[in-house]
C-alpha positions in Angstrom: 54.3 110.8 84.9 53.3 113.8 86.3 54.1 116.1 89.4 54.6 114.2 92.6 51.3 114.7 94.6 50.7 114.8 98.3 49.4 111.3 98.4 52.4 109.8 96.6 54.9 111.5 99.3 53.2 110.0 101.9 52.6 106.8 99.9 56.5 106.7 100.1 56.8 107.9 103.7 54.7 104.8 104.4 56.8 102.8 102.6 60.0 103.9 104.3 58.8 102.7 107.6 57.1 99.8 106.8 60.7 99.2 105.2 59.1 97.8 101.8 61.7 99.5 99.2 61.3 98.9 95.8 64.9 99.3 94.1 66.2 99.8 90.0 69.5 98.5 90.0 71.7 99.6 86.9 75.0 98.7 86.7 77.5 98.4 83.5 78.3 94.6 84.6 76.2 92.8 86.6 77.1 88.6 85.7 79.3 88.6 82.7 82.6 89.5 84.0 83.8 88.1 88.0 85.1 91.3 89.3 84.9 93.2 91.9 82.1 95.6 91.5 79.8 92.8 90.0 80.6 90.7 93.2 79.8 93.5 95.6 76.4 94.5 93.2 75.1 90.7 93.6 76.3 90.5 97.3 74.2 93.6 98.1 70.7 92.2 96.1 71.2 89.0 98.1 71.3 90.8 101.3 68.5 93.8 100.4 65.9 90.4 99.2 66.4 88.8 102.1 65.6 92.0 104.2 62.5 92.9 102.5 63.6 95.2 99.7 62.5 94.3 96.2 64.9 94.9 93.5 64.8 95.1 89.8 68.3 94.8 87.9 69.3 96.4 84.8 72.5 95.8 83.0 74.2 94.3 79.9 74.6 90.9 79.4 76.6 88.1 77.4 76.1 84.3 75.9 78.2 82.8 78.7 77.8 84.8 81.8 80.4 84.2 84.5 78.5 83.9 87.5 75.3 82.9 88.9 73.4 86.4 89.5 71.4 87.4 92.2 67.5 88.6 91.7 65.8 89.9 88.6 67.9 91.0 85.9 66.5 92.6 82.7 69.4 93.1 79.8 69.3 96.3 78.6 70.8 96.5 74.8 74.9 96.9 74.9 78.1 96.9 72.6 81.9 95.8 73.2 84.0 98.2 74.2 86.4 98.0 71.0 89.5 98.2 72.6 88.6 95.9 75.7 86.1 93.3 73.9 85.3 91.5 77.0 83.2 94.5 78.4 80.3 95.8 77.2 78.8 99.4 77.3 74.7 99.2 77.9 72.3 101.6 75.5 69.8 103.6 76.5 66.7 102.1 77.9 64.0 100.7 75.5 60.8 101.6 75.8 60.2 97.8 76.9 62.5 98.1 79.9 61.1 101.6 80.6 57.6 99.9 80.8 58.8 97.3 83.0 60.2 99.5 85.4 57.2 101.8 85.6 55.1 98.7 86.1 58.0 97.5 89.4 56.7 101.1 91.0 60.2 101.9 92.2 60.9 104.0 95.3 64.2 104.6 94.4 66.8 104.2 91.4 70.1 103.4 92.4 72.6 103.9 89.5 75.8 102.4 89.6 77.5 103.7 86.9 76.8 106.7 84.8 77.4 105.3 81.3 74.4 105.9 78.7 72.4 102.9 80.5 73.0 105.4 83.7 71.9 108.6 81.7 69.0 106.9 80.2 68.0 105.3 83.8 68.6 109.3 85.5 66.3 110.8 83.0 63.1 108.3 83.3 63.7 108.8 87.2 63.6 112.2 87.4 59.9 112.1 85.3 58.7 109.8 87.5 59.5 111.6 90.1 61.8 109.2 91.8 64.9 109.9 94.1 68.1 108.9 92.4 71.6 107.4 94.3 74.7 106.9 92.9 77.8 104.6 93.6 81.6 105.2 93.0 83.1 102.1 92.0 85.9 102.5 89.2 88.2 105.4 88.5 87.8 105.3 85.0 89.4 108.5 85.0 92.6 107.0 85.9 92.5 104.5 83.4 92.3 107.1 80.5 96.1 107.4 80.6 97.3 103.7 80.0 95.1 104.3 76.7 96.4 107.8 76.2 93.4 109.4 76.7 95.2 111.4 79.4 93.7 114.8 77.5 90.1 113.3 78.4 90.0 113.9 82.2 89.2 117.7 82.0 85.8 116.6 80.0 85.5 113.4 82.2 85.3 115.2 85.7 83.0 118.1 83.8 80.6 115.1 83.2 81.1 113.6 86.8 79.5 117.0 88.3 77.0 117.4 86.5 75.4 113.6 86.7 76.2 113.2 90.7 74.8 116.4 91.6 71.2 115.0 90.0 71.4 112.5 92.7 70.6 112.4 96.4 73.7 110.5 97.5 76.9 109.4 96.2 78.3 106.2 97.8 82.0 106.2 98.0 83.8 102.9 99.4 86.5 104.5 100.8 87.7 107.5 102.9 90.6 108.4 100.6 88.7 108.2 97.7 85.8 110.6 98.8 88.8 113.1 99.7 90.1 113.3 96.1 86.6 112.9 94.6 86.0 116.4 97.0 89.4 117.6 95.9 88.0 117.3 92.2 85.0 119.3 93.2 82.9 116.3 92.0 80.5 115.8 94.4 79.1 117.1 98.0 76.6 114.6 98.3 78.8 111.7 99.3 78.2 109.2 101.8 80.7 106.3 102.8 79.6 102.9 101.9 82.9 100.3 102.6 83.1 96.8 101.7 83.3 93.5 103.6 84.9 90.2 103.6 84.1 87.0 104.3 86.8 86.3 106.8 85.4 82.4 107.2 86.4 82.2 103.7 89.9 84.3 103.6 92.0 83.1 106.5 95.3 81.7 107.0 93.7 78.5 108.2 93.5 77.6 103.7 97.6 77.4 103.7 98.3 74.7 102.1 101.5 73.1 101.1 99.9 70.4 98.3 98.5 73.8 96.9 102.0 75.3 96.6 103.5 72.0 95.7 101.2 71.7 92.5 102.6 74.9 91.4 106.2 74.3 91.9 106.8 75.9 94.8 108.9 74.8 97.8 107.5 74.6 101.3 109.9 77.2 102.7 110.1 79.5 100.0 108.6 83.0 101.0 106.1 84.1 98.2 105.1 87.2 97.1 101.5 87.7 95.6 99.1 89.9 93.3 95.5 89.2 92.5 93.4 90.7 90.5 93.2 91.0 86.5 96.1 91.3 84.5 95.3 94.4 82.4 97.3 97.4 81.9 95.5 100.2 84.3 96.6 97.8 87.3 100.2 98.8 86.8 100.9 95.5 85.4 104.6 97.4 83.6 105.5 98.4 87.3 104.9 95.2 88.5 106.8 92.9 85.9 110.0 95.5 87.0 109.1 95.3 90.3 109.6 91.3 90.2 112.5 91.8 87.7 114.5 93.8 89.7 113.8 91.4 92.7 115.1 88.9 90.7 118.2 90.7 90.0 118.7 91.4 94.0 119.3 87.2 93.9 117.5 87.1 97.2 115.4 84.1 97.3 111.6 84.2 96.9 108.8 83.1 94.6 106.4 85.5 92.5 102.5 84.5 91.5 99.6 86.0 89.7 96.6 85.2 91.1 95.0 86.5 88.1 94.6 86.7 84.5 93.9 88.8 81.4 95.1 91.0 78.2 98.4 91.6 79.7 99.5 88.2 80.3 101.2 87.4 77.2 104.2 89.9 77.5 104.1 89.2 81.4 104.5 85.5 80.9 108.2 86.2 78.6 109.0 89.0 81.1 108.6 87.0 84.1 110.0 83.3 83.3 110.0 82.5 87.0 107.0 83.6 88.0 104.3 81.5 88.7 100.3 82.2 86.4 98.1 81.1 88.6 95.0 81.8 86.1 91.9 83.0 87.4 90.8 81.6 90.9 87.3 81.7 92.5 85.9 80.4 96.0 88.1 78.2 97.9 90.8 78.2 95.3 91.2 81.8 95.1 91.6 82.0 99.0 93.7 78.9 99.2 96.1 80.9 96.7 96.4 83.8 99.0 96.9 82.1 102.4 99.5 79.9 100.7 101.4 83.2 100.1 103.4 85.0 102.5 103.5 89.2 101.3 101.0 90.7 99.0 102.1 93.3 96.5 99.9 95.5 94.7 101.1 98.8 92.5 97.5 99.9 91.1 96.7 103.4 91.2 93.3 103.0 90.3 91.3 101.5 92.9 88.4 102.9 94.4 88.8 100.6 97.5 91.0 97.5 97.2 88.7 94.5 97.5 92.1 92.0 97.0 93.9 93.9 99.1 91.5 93.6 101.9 90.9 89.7 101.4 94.9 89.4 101.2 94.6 91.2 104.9 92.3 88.3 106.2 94.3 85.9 104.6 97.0 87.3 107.2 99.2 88.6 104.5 101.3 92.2 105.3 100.9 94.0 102.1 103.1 96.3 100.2 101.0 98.7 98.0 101.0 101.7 95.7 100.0 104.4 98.2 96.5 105.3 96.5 93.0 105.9 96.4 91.6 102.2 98.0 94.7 101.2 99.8 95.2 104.0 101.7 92.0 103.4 103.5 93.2 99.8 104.3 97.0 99.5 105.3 98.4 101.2 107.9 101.8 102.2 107.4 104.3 100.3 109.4 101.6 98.2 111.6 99.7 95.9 108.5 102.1 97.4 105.8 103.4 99.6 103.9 102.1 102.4 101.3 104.9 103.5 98.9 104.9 106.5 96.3 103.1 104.5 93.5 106.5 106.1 90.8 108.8 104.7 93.8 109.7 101.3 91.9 112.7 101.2 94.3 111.0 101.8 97.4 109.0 99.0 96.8 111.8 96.8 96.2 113.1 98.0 99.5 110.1 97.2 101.0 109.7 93.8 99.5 113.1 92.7 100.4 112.2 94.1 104.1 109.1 91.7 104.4 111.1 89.0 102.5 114.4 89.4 105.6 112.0 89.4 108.3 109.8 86.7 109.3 108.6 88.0 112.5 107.4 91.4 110.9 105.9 89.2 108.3 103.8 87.2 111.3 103.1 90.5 113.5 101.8 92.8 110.3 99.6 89.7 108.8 97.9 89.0 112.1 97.0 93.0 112.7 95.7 93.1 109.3 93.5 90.4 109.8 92.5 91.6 113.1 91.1 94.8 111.5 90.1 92.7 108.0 87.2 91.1 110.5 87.0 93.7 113.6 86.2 96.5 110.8 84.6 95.0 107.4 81.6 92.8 108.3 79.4 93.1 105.8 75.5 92.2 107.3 76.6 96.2 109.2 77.9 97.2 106.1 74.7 97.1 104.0 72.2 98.1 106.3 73.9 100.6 106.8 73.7 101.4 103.3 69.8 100.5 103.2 69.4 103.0 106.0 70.9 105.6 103.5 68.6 104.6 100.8 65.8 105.0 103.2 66.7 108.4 103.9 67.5 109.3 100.4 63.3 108.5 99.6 62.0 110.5 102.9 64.5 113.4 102.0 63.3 113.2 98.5 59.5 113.2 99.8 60.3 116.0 102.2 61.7 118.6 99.5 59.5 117.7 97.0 56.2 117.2 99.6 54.5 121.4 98.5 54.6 120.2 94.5 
């Protein structure tokens, strides 16, 4: 592992246009947990193995994993978080793993999550030599104060700094985000890499009126929807007043989760009348949105909004805090609205506005889908993104070409 040498920089010049990447993958949850970042983590392999980049995975792992993962995936030692036992937070590499990757000859380590697995996986890059990207996919910040951890952020951002400016690029999936990730001084490396939907899937085409039946609900009543897990940092106390207060208005409409998780126990006694739709994957999940008629979602902590987006091809107008993720998606008055995420009466108001007015309901879900599928395709999306990787590794090679 020692200096780069002129041969290696052109070895990896070569490699770059003969676009043969070799790509380490680490990521805090790869298959055990169905969420968001896992899904868009496997969606990319799939697409970079099927356009001729190799890739080597690295992540935790559990007994019962809850989805079928895409390419190699090594598990790297882990322990559950204690106050959230269903994730897990990876160890540092072993020597094994390290092995293995020096024998995969990587051209460049993408780490998606700088947790010790990410630290460990920075430091072998940097002696071998390797460039190093980096993804934004959770504000964990945020979460710190619905554990009250608030004090933590300071310390948090401090870290933030100093990790991303080790690496080439920073991906961030949304506009919005990148500005407050700039406003925190964080990073000024950051590139924009979005996310897609499979409109094919997530269209109002899936309503279905046996769907709603099952679950108790009339065929005329207007429903509102969430989906996504039911944990505290989604604003899952805003919501349950939210409904409540609906409630209270005696205007009539229908409330489901399409969801589940710790919160769902006090949610369940809050919300009598509203409907638990558990967990939903595939055709299910996007039969549950199309049967719906407004989606509301009060988190303040997404990074993009991948619900919110399949809830806009699924032809739903959407009511949402206006934050980091959503901002990028709705527009205000046209798909939406975006209301002061401590406004719990504005987004009443609004709720009751969508609920009133059918025709707004059409015109807003048929512009959001309109831009769900004119501006989020993924196969554009991710070579896009292999493009940056590329010119992360001939950047890299440049600067480091007189060593």
């Amino acid at each position: 592992m020692g200096f780069i040498t002129a041969g290696v920089v052109l070895k990896r010049l070569i490699c770059v246009l003969a676009e043969a990447l070799r790509v380490v993958l680490t990521t805090g949850n790869y298959n055990y947990i169905k969420d968001g970042v896992s899904l868009t983590l496997n969606r990319l392999v799939g697409w970079l193995e099927n356009n001729g980049v190799e890739v080597l995975v690295i992540a935790p792992v559990a007994d019962e994993p809850a989805m079928e993962h895409q390419g190699r995936l090594l598990p790297v030692p882990s322990f559950a978080i204690p106050t959230r036992k269903e994730y897990r937070i990876g160890r540092r590499l072993t020597p094994r793993l390290k092995d293995e990757i020096i024998r995969f000859k990587p051209d460049l380590f993408h780490i998606a999550v700088p947790d010790i697995t990410g630290h460990s996986a920075l430091k072998l890059a940097e002696r071998m030599k390797v460039p190093v990207v980096s993804s934004f996919h959770t504000r964990f910040d945020g979460y710190l104060q619905y554990y009250r951890l608030g004090f933590l952020e300071p310390w948090f951002h401090r870290k933030l700094r100093a990790f991303y400016a080790r690496c080439e690029h920073l991906y961030v999936p949304s506009t919005s985000m990148m500005e407050e990730l700039a406003g925190q001084g964080i990073a000024d490396n950051m590139r924009l890499w979005t996310r897609g939907v499979d409109h094919h899937r997530f269209s109002p085409a899936r309503r279905s009126l046996d769907w709603r039946r099952a679950r108790g609900i009339a065929d005329d009543a207007v429903v509102i929807a969430y989906a996504g897990r039911l944990v505290a940092e989604k604003n899952m106390a805003v919501m349950a007043r939210v409904f409540a207060a609906l409630t209270a208005r005696g205007v009539a409409h229908r409330t489901i989760l399409l969801g589940d998780g710790p919160e769902a126990g006090w949610m369940r006694k809050a919300l009598p009348d509203t409907v638990f739709a558990g967990f939903l994957h595939g055709e299910d999940l996007a039969t549950g949105y199309a049967s719906s008629d407004i989606f509301f979602f009060p988190s303040i902590t997404e990074t993009f909004g991948n619900v919110t987006l399949e809830a806009m091809a699924s032809g739903l107008p959407s009511v949402t805090a206006d934050a980091t993720g959503a901002r990028s998606l709705v527009r205000e008055g046209e798909t939406g609205f975006l209301v002061p995420a401590d406004d719990e009466d504005q987004m009443v108001e609004r709720l009751l506005q969508l609920l009133a007015d059918g025709e707004m309901r059409k015109q807003f879900g048929a512009r959001a889908r309109e831009i769900a599928i004119s501006e989020h395709e993924w196969d554009g999306i991710f070579a896009r993104l292999r493009a940056d990787y590329e010119d992360a590794v001939a950047g890299y090679a440049r600067r480091n070409s007189h060593l």
